[in-house]
VOVEX-908579 format. One record per residue (C-alpha): x, y, z. Coordinates in pm, 1 decimal, always signed. Example, Ala and Ser with C-alpha at 12.3 -4.5 7.8 and 13.67 -1.06 7.14 Angstrom:
+1230.0_-450.0_+780.0 .
+1367.0_-106.0_+714.0 .
//
This chain:
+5768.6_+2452.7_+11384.7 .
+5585.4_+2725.6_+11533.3 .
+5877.5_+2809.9_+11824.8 .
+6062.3_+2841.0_+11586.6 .
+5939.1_+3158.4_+11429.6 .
+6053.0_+3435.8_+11667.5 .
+6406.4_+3267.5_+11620.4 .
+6338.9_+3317.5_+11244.0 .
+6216.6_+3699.2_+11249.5 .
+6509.0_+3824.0_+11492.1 .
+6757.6_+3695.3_+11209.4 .
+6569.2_+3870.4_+10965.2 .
+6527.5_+4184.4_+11124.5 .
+6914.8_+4150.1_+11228.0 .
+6950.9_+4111.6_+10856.0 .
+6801.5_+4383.7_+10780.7 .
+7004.9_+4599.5_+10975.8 .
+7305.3_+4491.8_+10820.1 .
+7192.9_+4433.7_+10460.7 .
+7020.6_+4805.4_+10424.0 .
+7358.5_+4971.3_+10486.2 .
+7562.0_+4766.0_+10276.5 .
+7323.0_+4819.8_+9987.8 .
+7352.3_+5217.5_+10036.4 .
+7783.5_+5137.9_+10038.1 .
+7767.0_+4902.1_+9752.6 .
+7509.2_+5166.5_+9519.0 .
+7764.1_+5444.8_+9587.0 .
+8030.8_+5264.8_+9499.0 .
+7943.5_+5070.5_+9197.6 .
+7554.8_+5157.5_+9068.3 .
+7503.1_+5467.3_+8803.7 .
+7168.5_+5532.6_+8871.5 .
+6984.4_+5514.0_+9273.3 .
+6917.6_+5680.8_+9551.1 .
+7313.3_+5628.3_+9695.1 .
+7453.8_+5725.1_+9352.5 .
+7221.8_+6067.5_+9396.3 .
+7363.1_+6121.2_+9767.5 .
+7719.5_+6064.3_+9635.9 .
+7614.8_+6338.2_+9342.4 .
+7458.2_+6561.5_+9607.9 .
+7779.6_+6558.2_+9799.2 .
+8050.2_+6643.4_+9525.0 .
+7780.9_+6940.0_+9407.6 .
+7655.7_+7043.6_+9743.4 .
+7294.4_+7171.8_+9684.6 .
+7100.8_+7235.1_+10019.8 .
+6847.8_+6949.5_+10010.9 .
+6955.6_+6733.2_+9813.3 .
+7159.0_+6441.8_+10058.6 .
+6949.1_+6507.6_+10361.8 .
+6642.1_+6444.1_+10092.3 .
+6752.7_+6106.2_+9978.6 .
+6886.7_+6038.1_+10325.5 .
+6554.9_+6061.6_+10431.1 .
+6413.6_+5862.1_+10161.3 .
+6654.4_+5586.8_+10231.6 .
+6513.4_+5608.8_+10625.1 .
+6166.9_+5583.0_+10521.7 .
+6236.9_+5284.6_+10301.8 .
+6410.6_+5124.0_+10604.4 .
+6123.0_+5180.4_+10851.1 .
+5852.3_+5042.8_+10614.4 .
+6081.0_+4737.5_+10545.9 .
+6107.7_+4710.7_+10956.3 .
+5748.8_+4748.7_+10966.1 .
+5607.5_+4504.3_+10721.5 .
+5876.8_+4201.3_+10899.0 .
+5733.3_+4321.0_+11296.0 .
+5371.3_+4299.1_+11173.4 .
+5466.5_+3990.5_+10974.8 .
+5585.3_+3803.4_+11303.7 .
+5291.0_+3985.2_+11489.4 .
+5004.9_+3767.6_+11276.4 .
+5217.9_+3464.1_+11261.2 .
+5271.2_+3501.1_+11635.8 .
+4905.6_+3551.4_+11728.3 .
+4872.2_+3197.6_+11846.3 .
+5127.3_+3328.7_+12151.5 .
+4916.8_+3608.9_+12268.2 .
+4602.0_+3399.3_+12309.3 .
+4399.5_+3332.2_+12614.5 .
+4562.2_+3180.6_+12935.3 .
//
């Protein structure tokens, strides 16, 4: 079971990839209240900070999603760095 788990982390992190964006397409199409109905809001009304704002909101949620899955295979993995 262990060798399995970098097998299992790579298709999360794969799926993370491709599920983040198709939440953002999905909220701007359908949702009425989230950070992609704000962008789409931002866009038709054009204020200066508003999109790249939210855009960047959107990236930090991203990276701290990435994050917590890497550090989650890096203590689950330990056993694989230890002494030779």
């Amino acid at each position: 079971m262990p060798g399995v788990v970098p097998a299992i982390f790579g298709g999360m992190r794969l799926g993370l990839v491709y599920s983040l964006p198709g939440v953002v397409v999905g909220e701007m199409i359908r949702a009425r209240t989230g950070l992609d109905r704000r962008i789409s809001f931002y866009a038709a009304c054009f204020p200066a900070g508003g999109v790249p704002g939210t855009i960047l909101a959107l990236a930090v949620i991203g990276l701290t999603l990435n994050f917590l899955v890497v550090r989650t295979e890096a203590i689950l993995l330990r056993w694989k760095d230890g002494p030779t």
